[in-house]
C-alpha positions as YAML, in Angstrom:
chain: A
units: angstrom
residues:
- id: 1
  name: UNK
  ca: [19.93, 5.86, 8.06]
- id: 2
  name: UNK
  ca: [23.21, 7.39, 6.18]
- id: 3
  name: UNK
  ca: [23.82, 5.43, 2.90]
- id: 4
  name: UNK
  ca: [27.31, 6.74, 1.43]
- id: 5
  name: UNK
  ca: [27.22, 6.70, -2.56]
- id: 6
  name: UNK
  ca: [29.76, 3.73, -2.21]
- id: 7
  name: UNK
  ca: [27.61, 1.47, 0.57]
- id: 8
  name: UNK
  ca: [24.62, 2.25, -1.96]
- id: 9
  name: UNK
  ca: [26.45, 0.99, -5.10]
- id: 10
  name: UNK
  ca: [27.79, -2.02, -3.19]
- id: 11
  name: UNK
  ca: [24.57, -2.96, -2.25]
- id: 12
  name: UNK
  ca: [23.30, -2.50, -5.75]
- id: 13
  name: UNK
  ca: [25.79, -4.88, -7.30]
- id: 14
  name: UNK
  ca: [24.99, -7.66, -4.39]
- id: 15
  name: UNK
  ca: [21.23, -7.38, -5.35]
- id: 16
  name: UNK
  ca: [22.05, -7.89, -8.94]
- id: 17
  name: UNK
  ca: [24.77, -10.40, -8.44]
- id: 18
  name: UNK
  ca: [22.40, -12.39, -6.48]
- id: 19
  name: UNK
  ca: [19.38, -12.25, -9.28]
- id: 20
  name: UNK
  ca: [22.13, -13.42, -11.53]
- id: 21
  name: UNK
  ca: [22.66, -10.12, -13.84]
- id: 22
  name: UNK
  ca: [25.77, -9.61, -15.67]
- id: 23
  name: UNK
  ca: [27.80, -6.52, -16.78]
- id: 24
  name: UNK
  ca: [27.42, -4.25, -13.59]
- id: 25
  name: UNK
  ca: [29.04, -1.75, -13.93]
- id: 26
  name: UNK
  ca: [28.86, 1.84, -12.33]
- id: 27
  name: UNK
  ca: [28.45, 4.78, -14.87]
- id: 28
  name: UNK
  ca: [27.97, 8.52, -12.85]
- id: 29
  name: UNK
  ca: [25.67, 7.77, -10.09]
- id: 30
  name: UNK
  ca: [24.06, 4.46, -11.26]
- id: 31
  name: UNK
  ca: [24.98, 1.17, -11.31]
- id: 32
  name: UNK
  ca: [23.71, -0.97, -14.88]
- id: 33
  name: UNK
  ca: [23.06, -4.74, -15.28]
- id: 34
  name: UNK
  ca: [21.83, -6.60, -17.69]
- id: 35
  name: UNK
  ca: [19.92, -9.91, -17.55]
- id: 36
  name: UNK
  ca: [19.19, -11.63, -21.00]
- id: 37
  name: UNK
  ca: [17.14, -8.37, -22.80]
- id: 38
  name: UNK
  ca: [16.53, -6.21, -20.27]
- id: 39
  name: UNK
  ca: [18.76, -3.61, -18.67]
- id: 40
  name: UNK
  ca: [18.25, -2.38, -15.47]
- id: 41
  name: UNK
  ca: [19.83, 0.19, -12.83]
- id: 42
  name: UNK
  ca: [20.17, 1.27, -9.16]
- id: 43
  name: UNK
  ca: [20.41, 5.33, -8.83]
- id: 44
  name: UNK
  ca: [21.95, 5.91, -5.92]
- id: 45
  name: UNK
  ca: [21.82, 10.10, -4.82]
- id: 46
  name: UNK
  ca: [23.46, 9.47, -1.40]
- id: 47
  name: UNK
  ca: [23.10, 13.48, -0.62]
- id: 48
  name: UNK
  ca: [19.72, 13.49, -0.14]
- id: 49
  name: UNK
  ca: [19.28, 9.75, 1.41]
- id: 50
  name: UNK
  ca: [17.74, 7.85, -1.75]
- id: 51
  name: UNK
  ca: [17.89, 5.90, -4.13]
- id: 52
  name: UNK
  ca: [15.73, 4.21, -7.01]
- id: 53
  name: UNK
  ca: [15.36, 1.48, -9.36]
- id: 54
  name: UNK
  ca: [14.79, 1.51, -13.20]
- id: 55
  name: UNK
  ca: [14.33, -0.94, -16.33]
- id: 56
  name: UNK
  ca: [13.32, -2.33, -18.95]
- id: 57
  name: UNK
  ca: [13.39, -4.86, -22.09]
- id: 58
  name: UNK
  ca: [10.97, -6.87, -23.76]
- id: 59
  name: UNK
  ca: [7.64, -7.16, -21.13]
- id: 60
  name: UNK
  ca: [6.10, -4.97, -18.77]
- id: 61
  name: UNK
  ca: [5.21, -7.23, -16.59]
- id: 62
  name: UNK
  ca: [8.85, -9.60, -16.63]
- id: 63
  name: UNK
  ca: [10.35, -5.94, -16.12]
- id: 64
  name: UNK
  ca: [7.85, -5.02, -13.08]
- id: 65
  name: UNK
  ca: [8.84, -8.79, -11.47]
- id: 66
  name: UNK
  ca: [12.26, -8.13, -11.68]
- id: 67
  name: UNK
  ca: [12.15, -4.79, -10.33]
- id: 68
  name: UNK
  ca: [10.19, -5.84, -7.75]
- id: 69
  name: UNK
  ca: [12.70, -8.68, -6.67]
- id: 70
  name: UNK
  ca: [15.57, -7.03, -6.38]
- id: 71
  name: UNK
  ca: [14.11, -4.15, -3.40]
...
């Protein structure tokens, strides 16, 4: 399946719009939320057909839930 960079960072603000994040905002090839302490982002590297998801704030295992949720 072809992702442009654009599709992939559209679908990475509906994912955190949905899980009620706020300040998403794209930055080079990622796109940043925030919910409460933790920051997350979407990577999106369209050229070679992937994308990933990374995080963090105050718990591993809050982080690892939200992570999880938003794939």
């Amino acid at each position: 399946m072809q992702v442009s960079q654009n599709e992939c960072f559209s679908r990475a603000r509906n994912a955190f719009e949905r899980m009620n994040f706020t300040r998403i905002e794209a930055i080079g090839n990622s796109v940043f939320a925030d919910r409460g302490d933790f920051q997350f982002a979407f990577r999106c590297v369209s050229e070679k057909q992937m994308f990933y998801i990374y995080g963090g704030g105050p718990g591993d295992r809050t982080s690892s839930s939200m992570i999880t949720s938003t794939t």
